[in-house]
N, C-alpha and C positions, 0 to 999 in steps of 0.2 A: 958693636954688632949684636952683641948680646942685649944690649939695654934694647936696639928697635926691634929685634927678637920679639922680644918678652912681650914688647908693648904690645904690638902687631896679634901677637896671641890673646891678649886679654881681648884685645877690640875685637877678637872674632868671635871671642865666647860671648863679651854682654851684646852684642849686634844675635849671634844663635839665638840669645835667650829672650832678648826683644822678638826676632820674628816665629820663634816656637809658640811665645806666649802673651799674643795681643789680648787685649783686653775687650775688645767686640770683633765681629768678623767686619768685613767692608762692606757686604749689601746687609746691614742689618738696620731696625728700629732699634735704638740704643738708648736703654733705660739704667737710671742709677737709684738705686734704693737707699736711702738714710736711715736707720732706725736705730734702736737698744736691742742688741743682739747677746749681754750681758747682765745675768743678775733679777730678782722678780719678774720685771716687768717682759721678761721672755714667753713668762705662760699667756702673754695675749701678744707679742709680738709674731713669735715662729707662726702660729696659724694664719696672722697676716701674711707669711712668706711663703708659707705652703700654698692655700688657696690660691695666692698669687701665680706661685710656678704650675702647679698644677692646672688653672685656667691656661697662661702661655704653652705649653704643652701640648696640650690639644691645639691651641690655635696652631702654632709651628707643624702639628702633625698631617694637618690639612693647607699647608702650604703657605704658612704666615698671611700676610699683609701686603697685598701688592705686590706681591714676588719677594716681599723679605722676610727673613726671622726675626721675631724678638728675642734680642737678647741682655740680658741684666747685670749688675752687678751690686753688691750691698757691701755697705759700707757701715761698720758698728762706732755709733757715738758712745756710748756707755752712758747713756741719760745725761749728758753734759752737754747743755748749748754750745759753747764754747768750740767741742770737738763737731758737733753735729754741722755748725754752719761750715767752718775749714775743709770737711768732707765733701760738702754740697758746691763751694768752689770749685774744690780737684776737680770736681764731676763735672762740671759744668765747662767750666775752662780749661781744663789740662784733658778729660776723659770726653768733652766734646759731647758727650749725653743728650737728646733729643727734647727729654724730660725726666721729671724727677718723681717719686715716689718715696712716703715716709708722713711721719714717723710717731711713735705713743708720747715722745717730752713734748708738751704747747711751749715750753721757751724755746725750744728747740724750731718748731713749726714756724712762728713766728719770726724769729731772728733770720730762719731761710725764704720765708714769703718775702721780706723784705727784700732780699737779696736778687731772688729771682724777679720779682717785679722791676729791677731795673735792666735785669739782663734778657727780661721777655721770655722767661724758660718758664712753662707750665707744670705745672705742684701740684699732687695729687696727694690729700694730706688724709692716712687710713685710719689714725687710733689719738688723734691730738684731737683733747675735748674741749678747748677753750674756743667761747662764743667771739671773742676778737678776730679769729682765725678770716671766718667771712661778714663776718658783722662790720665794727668798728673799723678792722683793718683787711678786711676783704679786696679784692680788686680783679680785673682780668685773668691773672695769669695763675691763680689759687683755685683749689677744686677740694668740696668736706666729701668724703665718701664714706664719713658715719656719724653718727649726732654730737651735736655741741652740748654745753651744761646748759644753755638758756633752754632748749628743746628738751630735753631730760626733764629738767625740772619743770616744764609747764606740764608736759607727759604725767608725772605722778601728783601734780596740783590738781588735773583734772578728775582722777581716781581720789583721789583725799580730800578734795572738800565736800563730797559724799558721803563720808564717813563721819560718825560720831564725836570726833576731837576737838578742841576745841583751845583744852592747854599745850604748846607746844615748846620744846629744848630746842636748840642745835648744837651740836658739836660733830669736829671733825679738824682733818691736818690742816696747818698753818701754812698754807700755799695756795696757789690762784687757782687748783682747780678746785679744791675742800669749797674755798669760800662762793665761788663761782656756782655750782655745782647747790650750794645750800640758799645762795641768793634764787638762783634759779628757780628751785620750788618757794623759798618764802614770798617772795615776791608776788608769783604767780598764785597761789594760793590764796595772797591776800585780796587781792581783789575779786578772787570767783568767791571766799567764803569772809566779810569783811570779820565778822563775830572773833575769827581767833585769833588767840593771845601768846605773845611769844616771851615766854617768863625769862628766860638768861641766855648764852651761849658759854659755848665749852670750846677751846681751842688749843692741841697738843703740836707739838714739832714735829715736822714729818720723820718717820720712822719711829717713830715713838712704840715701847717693849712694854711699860705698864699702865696699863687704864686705869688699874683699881680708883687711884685716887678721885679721877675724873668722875667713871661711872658713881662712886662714895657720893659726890655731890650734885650729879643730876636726881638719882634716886632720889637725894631731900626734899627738892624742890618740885617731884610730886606732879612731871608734869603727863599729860594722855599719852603723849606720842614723841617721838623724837626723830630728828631729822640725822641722818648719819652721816655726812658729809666725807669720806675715805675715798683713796682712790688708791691703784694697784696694791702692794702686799698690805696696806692699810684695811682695806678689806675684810681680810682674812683676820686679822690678826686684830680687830677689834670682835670680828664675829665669834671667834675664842672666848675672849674676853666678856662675851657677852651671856656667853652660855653658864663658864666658869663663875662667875660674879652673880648670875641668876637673872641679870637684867633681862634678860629674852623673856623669862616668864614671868616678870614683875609690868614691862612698860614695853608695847609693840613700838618699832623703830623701822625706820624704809635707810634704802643706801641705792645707791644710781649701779646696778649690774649688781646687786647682791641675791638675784634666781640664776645670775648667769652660770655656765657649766666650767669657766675658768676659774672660778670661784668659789664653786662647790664641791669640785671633782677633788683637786686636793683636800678637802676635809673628811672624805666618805660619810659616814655614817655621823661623825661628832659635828658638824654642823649644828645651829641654832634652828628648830624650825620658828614657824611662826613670821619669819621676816619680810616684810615688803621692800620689793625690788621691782627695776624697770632693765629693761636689756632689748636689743632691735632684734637677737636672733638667739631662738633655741633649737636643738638637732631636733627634738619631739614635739614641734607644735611650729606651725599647722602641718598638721597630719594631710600632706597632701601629694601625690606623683612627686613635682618638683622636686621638693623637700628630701623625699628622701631618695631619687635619683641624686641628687646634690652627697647626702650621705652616705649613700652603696661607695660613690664614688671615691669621697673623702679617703672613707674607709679602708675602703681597697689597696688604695695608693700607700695611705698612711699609717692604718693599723690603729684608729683614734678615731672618736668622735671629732666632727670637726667641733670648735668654738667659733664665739661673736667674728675675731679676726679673719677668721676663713672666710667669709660671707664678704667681709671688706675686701680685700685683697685679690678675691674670684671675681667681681664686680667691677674694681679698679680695671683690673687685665679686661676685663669683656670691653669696658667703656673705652679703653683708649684704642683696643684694636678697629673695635664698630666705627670709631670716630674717624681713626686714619680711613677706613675703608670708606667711610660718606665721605670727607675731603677731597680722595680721588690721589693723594699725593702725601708724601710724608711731610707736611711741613705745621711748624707750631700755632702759625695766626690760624690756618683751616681748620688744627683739629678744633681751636678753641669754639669756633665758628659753627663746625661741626656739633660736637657733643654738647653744647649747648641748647636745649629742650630736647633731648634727646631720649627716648624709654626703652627700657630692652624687659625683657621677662627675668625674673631669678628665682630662686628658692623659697622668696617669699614673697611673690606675687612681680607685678610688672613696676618696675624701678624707674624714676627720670630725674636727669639731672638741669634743678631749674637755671633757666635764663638768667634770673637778678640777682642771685648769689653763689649760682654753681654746686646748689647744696643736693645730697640724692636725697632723694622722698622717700627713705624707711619707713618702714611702718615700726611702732614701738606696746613690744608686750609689761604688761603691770601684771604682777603677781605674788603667791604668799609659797616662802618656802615649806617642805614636807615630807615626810619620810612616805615614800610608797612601793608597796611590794614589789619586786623583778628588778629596783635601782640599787645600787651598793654606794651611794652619794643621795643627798636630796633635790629634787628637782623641786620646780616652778605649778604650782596649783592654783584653782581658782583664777587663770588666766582672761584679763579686758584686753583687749586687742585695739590699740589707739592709731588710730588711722595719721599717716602724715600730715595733711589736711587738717586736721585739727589738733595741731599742737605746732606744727613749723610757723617762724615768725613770716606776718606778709608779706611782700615785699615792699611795701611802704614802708614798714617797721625797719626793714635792712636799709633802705636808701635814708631815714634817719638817724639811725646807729651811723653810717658814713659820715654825715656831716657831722 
């Protein structure tokens, strides 16, 4: 009597706990978020998360989507494919998710585009910069909602072979986006300026604590310019190295988001100026309504400038709500249907996401960093403003990458 007692009571507690604590409501759109919610690469993830919830927010506050709410859940890989895809199943199969959202790891990105391209669930991929993503392995149900390394680097090819250079280095971390990322501009570069020369390359392990040795041997070799090839704490943590060692004021160097404010803001004042960098979004430029309606906003909510991520993740939530609402219905082939050529306005001008690769058409800023009066960090100076249009690859160029 005692033992179906007992039982009888637990199954009333995990049944209580089950219905106190579902994990979406029942008339909702049901999103699941993958990302690294742990460790560096948070200072560009959380802003993804914010901009994100803060866009759903307002939408739910006017009445969601078709009579529903959006409602989310995130699920932290810790930069590990491995855990990132297992998540993106739960989500998918066990959490029933409508679609998905994620993530800064491209093995991560990739290993779940696979996944969902057989399950038909639409990927909305925020901070992953591998050109595989929609290029090579692109397809229906994948969506980039921020530039790839091919696009980056054609972006500051087109600012630098303007410019004077002519000897160039590379070095950067020993992983797909370093190299990706460095192929991107050499490539692109070689063919707008055929004259330069690429004397060596430099290649450390990711994470990598001392440069000295490296910066020791590009110095030698005496070249104009150098390509930095780093992504997340890599970053920071050569632009250190860069200052300390003296290289910033020996040999100018560019890095893919090295004007950005995630980037800079941790450093305040000891940043390197002098550095060229590309980045789609700064809180100060363009100085324009939108812009900083999008920032009061940020603001307000959050007590921070927004970053780059904020911009992805407010735009994500915009596109997929506009999309359910042109479909007419919650369902995954319409939205694709839907938001596909689709353009809405954002903070930096009017956004569309094209038909042949699902990619959004950013616009991307070049600039040189700087100390300037009223900042307690360095911003972005001497800004070119490089139009989508001339730097996204054509769509020709995509449906070859496919094959």
């Amino acid at each position: 009597m005692k033992r179906v007692l007992l039982f009888s009571m637990c199954f009333i507690c995990v049944l209580g706990l089950f219905l106190v604590s579902p994990t979406f409501g029942a008339n909702t759109i049901k999103i699941g978020i993958v990302d690294t919610y742990t460790g560096p690469a948070t200072t560009f993830t959380m802003d993804v998360l914010d901009g994100f919830k803060m866009a759903v927010e307002k939408i739910n506050a006017k009445g969601g989507v078709l009579g529903k709410k959006i409602e989310y859940t995130t699920r932290d890989e810790k930069f590990k494919p491995d855990i990132g895809l297992a998540m993106a199943k739960e989500l998918i199969l066990k959490e029933k998710v409508d679609l998905l959202v994620g993530t800064i790891n491209s093995a991560t990105a990739l290993a779940i585009s696979d996944f969902i391209k057989k399950e038909k669930v639409p990927f909305f991929v925020t901070f992953s910069k591998s050109s595989k993503i929609n290029m090579e392995k692109g397809h229906r149900y994948v969506f980039m909602m921020n530039e790839h390394t091919e696009m980056a680097g054609k972006a500051a090819a087109l600012v630098l072979a303007k410019k004077p250079y002519v000897k160039y280095w590379i070095a950067g971390d020993d992983y797909e986006y370093g190299h990706a990322i460095a192929d991107g501009v050499w490539n692109n570069l070689k063919k707008l300026k055929p004259q330069v020369q690429l004397l060596g390359q430099t290649w450390w392990k990711l994470g990598e604590a001392d440069f000295t040795p490296y910066i020791t041997q590009i110095v030698a070799a005496k070249p104009d310019f150098i390509i930095v090839a780093t992504g997340g704490s890599g970053m920071v943590n050569f632009q250190k190295a860069a200052k300390a060692t003296g290289l910033s004021q020996q040999i100018p160097f560019y890095q893919h988001t090295a004007i950005e404010f995630s980037t800079l803001a941790p450093q305040g004042l000891n940043a390197p100026e002098g550095v060229y960098g590309t980045a789609n979004y700064l809180y100060y430029y363009p100085d324009t309504p939108a812009n900083r309606a999008f920032v009061d906003e940020f603001r307000k909510k959050y007590n921070r400038y927004p970053r780059i991520g904020a911009l992805y993740g407010y735009m994500t939530a915009q596109f997929i709500a506009e999309g359910f609402k042109k479909a007419g219905k919650v369902d995954r082939e319409a939205l694709i249907k839907a938001v596909e050529g689709m353009s809405l306005d954002s903070p930096v001008g009017k956004l569309e996401i094209r038909t042949c690769d699902h990619q959004l058409t950013l616009p991307m800023y070049f600039g040189l960093t700087k100390k300037v009066g009223g900042y307690n960090y360095l911003i972005a100076t001497d800004i070119t403003t490089i139009p989508a249009k001339d730097y996204l690859p054509t769509c020709e160029e995509v449906k070859k990458a496919r094959k």
